[in-house]
C-alpha positions as CSV (number, residue, x, y, z in Angstrom):
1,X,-38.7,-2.2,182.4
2,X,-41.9,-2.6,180.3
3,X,-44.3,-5.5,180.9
4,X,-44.1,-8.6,178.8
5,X,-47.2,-8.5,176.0
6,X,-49.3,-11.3,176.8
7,X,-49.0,-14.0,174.4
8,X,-52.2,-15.8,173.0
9,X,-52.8,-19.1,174.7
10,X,-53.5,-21.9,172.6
11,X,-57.1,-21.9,172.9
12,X,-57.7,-18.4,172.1
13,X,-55.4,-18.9,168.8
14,X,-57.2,-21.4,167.3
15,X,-60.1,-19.6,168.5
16,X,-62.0,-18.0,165.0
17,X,-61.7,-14.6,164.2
18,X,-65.0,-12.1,164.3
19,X,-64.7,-11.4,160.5
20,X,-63.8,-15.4,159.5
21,X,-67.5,-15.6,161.8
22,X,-69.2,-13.4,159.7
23,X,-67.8,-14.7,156.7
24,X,-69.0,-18.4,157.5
25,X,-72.1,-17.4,158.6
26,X,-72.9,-15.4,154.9
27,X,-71.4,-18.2,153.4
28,X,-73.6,-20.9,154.8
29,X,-77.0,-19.3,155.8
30,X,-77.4,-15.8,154.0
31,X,-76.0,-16.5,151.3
32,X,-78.1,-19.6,150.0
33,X,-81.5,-17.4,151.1
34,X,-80.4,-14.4,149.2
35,X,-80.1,-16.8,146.2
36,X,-83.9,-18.5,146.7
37,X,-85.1,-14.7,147.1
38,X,-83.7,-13.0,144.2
39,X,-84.2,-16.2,141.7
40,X,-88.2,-16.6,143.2
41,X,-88.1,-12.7,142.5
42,X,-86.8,-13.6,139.0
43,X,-88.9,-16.1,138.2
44,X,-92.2,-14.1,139.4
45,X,-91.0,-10.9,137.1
46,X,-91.2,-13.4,133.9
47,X,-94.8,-14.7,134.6
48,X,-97.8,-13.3,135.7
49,X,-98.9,-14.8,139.8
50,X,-102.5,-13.9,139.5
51,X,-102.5,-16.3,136.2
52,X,-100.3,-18.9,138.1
53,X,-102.7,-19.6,140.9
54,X,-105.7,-19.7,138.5
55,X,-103.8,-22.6,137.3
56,X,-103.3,-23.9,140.7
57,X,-106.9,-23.7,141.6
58,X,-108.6,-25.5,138.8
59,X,-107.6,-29.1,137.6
60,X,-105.2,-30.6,139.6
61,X,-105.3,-33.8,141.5
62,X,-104.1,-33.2,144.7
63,X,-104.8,-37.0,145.8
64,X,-101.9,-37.7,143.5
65,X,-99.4,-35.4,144.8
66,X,-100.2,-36.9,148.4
67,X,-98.9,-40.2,146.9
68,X,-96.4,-38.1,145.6
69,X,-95.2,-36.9,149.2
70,X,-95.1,-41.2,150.1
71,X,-93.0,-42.0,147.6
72,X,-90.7,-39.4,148.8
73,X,-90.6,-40.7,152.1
74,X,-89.9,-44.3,150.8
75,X,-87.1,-43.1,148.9
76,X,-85.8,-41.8,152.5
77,X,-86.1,-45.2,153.4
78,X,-84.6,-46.9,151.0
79,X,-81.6,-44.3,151.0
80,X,-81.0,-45.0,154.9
81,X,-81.2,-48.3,154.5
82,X,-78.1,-48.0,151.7
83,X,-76.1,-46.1,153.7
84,X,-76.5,-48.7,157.0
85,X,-74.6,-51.4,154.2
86,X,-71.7,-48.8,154.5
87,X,-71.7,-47.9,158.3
88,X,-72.1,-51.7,158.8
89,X,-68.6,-52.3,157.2
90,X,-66.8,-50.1,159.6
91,X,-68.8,-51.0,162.9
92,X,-71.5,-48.6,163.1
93,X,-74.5,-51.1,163.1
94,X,-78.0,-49.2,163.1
95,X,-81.4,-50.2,163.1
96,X,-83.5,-49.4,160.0
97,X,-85.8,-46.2,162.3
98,X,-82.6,-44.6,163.1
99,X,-81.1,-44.6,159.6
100,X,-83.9,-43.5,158.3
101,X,-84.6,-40.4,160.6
102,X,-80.9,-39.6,159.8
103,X,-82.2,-38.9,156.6
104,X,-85.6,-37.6,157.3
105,X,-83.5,-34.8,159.6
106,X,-80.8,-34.7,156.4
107,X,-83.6,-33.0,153.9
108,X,-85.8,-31.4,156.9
109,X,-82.4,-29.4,158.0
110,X,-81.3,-28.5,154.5
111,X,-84.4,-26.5,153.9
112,X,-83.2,-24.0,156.1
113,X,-79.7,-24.5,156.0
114,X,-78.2,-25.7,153.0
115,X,-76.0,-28.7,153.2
116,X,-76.2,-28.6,157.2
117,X,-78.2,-31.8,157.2
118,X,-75.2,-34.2,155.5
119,X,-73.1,-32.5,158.8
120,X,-75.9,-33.2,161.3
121,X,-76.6,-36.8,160.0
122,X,-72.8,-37.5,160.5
123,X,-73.2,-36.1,164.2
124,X,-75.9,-38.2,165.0
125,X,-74.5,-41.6,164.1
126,X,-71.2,-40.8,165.2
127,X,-72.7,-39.8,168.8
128,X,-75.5,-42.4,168.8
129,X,-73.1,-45.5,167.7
130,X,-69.9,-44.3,169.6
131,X,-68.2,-44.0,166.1
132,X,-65.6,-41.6,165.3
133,X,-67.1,-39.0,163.1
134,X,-64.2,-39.0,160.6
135,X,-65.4,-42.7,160.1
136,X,-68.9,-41.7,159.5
137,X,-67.8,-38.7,157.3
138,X,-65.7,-41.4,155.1
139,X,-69.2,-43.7,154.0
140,X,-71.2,-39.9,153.1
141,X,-68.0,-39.6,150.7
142,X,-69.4,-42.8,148.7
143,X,-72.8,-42.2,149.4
144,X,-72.7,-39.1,147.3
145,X,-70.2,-40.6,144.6
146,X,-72.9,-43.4,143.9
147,X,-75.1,-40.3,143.6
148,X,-72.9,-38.6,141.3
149,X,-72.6,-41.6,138.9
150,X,-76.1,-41.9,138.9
151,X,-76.9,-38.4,137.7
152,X,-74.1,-38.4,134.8
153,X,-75.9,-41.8,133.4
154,X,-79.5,-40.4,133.7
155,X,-77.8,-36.9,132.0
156,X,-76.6,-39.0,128.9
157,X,-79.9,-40.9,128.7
158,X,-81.9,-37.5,129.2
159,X,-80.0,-35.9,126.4
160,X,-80.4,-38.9,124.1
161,X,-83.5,-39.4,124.7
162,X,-84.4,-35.8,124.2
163,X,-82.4,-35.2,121.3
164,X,-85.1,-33.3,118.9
165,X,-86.3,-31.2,121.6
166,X,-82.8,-29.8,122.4
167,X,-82.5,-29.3,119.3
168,X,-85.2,-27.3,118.6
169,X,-84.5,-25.1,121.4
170,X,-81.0,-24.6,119.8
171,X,-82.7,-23.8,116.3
172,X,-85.4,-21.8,117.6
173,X,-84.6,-19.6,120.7
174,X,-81.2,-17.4,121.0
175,X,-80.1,-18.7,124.3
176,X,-79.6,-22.1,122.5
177,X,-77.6,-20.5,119.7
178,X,-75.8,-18.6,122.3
179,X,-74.8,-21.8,124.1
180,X,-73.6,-24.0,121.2
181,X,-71.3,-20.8,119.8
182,X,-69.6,-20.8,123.5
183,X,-69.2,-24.5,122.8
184,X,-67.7,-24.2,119.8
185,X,-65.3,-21.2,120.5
186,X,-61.7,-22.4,121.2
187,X,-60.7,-19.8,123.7
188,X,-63.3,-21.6,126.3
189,X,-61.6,-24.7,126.1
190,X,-57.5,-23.1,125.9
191,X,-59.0,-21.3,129.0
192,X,-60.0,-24.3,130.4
193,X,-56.6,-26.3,129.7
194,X,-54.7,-23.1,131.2
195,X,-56.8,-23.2,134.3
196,X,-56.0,-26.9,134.7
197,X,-52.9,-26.4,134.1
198,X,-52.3,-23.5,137.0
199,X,-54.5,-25.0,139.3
200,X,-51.6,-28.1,138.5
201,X,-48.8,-26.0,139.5
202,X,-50.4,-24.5,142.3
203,X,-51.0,-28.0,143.6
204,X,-47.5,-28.7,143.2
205,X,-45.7,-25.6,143.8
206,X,-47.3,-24.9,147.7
207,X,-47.8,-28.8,148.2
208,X,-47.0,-27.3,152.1
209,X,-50.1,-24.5,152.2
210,X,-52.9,-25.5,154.7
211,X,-55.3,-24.8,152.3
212,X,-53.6,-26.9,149.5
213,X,-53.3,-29.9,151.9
214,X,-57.0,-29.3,152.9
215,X,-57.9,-29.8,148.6
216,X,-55.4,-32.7,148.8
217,X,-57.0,-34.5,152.2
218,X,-60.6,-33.9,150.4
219,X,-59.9,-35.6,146.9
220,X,-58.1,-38.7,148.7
221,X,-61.0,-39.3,151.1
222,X,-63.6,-38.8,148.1
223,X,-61.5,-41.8,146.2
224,X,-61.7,-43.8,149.4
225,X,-65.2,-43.4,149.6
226,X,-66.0,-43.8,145.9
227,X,-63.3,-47.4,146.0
228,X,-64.9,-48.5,149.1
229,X,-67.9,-49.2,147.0
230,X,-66.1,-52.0,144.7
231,X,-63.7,-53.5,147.3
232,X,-64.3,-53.0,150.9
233,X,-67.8,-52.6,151.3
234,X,-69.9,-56.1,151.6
235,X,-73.1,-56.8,150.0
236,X,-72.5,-54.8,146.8
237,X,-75.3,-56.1,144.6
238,X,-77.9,-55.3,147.1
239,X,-76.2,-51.7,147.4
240,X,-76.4,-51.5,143.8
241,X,-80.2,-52.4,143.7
242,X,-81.1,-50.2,146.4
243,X,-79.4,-47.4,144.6
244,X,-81.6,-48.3,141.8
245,X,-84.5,-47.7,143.6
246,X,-83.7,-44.5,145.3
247,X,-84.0,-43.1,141.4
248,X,-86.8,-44.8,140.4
249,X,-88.4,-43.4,143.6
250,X,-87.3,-40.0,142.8
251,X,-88.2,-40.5,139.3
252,X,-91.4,-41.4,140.1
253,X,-92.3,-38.3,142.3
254,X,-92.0,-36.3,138.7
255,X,-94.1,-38.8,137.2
256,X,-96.6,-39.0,139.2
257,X,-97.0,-35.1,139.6
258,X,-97.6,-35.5,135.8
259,X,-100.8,-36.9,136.0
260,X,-101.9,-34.3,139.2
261,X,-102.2,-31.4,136.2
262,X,-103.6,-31.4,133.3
263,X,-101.1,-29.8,130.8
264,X,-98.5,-32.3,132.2
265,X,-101.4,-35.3,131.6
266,X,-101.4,-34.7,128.1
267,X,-98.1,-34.9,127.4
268,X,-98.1,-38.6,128.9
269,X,-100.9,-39.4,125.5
270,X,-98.8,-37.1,123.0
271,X,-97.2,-38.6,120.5
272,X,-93.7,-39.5,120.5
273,X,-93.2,-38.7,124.3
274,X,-93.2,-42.5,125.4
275,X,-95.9,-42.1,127.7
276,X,-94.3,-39.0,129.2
277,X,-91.7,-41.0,130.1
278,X,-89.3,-38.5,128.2
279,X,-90.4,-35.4,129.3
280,X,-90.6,-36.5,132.8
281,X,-86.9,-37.7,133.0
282,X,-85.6,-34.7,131.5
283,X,-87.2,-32.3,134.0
284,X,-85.8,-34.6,136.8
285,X,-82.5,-34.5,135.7
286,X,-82.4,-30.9,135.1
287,X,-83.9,-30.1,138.4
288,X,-81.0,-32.3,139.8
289,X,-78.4,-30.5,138.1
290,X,-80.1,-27.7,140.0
291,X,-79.3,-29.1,143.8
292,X,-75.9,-27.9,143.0
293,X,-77.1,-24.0,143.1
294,X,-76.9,-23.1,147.2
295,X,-80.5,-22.2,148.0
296,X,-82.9,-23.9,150.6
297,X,-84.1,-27.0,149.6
298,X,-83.3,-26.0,145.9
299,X,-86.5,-23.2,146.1
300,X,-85.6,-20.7,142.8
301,X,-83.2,-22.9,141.0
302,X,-85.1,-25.8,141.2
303,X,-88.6,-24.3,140.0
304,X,-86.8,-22.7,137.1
305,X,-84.6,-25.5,136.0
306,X,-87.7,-27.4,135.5
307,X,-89.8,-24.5,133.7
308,X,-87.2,-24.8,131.5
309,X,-87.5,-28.5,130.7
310,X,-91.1,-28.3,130.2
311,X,-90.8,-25.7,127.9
312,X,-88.6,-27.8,125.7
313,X,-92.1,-29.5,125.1
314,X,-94.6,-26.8,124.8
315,X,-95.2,-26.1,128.2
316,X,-95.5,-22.2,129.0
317,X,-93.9,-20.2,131.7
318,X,-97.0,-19.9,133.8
319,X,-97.8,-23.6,133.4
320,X,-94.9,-24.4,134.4
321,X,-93.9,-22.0,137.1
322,X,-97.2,-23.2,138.5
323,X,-96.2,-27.5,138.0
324,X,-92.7,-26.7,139.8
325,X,-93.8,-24.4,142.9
326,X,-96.9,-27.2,144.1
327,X,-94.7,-29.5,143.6
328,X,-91.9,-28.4,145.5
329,X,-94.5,-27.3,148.0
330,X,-95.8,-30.8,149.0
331,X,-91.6,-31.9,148.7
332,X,-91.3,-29.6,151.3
333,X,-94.2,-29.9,153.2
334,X,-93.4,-33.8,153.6
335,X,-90.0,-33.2,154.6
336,X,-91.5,-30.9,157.2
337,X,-93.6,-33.4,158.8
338,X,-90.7,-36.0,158.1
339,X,-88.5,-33.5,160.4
340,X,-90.9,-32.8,163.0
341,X,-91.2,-36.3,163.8
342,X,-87.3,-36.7,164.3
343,X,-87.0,-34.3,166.3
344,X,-89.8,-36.3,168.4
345,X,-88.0,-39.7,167.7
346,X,-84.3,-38.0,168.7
347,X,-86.0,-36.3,171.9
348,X,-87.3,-39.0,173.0
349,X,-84.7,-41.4,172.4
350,X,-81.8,-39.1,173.8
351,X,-83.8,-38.3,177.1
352,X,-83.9,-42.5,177.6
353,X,-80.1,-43.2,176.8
354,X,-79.1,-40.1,179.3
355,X,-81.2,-41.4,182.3
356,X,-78.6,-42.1,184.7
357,X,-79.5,-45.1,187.2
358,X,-79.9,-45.0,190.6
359,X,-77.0,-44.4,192.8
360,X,-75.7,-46.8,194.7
361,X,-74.6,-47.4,198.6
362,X,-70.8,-48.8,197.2
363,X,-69.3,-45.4,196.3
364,X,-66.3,-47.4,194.3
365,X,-69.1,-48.7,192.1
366,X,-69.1,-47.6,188.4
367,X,-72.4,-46.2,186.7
368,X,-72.7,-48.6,183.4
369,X,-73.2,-46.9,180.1
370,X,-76.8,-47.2,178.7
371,X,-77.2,-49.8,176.4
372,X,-77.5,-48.8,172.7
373,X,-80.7,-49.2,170.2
């Protein structure tokens, strides 16, 4: 009689495969670095370097882009501080240092993983507070809706705002032509409508599929979060203000790297600009749209999606190549120094709550739990 095959335990069945490893592992890590590389490569074959740090070296005010890098932080702040209204409402009260290394440690991690820091904020709550992390996972989901809102505004402002530039890209240069001719051709949008349409009866049709009820679980907890904001959640209008200045703060980091060089400082005096005040929101919202593009800390896409906004306003490549990589460079130095100090603060912090107390003669008695900031 031949031996019984040995059946997989439970453990070792839900246990990942080596190839769905490898494939997470390119998805999340290599993945978003082979992007920076090859659009940093792209963006360095269209301009010349040697010119780009000639423009580096003479005429810009780094004092400035130091109060750049302190704005940033305050935005942090502020941002940590708006999420604590949400974790307040279901239990998870935190004091103002530990939300705001949450988010120092959020932007710190994402410049070398991207999108690892919303997961390793969520951790540290959850673990530090004694909330479960579903919980904590729920307020991100209206975090980053209030986000979302935000951007679409600030798009329809940018593009009203901006109105003869764009079009004078779309007159002028044939990737503008290009663009409104896709807009206008019909089969985009029946393709659109048919895609809808499948994805519909896909929906429906495997209602039972894992992956389907996965879709399903993610859109219902992302209209929880984004209804939590106008029903649930307490202290709405001070939300709402604090979410205001989160974007002026991030706002004001493109600003104020305007007057740090001197191609930028001119267009804040040209005519018809508002004080710069136009050109400067439309670069910030384009270099938003371009956090959507997986690369580490949005190196590549960022940089280009704001050459490309300056140029709408007679900024050349170089000039521009040169505006976005120091300025991303002091982002990311900041949020390096930001994340070197949480790992200090969560060290040192961890190592205090962990210290077990002395034991004691009664062996019935019961070690208490260290008390919590």
């Amino acid at each position: 009689m031949s031996p019984a095959t040995p059946s997989l335990t439970p453990a070792a069945a839900a246990r990942p495969s080596i190839a769905s490893r490898i494939l997470s592992i390119t998805t999340r890590y290599l993945l978003p670095l082979a992007c920076s590389i090859l659009l940093i490569l792209w963006m360095f074959h269209k301009i010349n370097f040697h010119s780009m740090m000639a423009v580096v070296r003479h005429g810009v005010r780094y004092d400035l882009l130091i109060l750049m890098m302190c704005v940033t932080t305050l935005s942090h702040i502020i941002r940590g501080y708006r999420w604590g209204i949400q974790l307040g409402a279901v239990g998870a009260h935190c004091s103002l240092m530990q939300l705001s290394v949450s988010i120092f440690g959020t932007y710190a991690l994402n410049l070398l993983f991207p999108r690892a820091g919303e997961v390793w904020r969520c951790l540290y709550i959850s673990r530090t507070k004694h909330v479960r992390l579903s919980t904590v996972v729920g307020t991100l989901v209206g975090d980053r809706v209030s986000d979302i809102i935000v951007v679409m505004i600030l798009t329809a402002l940018a593009f009203i705002v901006a109105a003869p530039q764009l079009h004078d890209f779309v007159v002028h240069y044939a990737l503008g032509r290009d663009v409104i001719h896709l807009v206008d051709n019909p089969w985009l949008w029946t393709g659109i409508i048919l895609l809808i349409l499948i994805f519909y009866y896909i929906a429906h049709a495997f209602s039972t599929c894992q992956t389907i009820r996965r879709i399903d679980g993610s859109l219902a907890n992302l209209w929880l979060g984004f209804r939590s904001l106008f029903t649930t959640m307490p202290h709405k209008w001070r939300y709402l203000w604090l979410t205001l200045g989160i974007w002026v703060c991030y706002f004001l980091q493109t600003y104020i790297a305007f007057f740090a060089f001197p191609f930028t400082r001119q267009l804040i005096f040209s005519h018809g600009t508002c004080f710069g005040l136009i050109p400067g929101l439309v670069a910030f919202v384009f270099g938003s749209f371009s956090m959507a593009v997986p690369s580490n800390g949005g190196l590549g896409a960022w940089n280009i999606a704001v050459m490309f906004a300056l140029s709408l306003f007679g900024i050349d490549k170089v000039q521009g190549a040169a505006f976005s990589m120091v300025m991303w460079s002091f982002e990311s130095l900041m949020l390096i120094i930001l994340g070197i100090f949480t790992i200090i603060y969560v060290t040192s912090t961890s190592s205090r709550h962990n210290t077990t107390p002395t034991a004691s003669p009664d062996p019935s008695a019961t070690p208490s739990h260290a008390p919590q900031d």
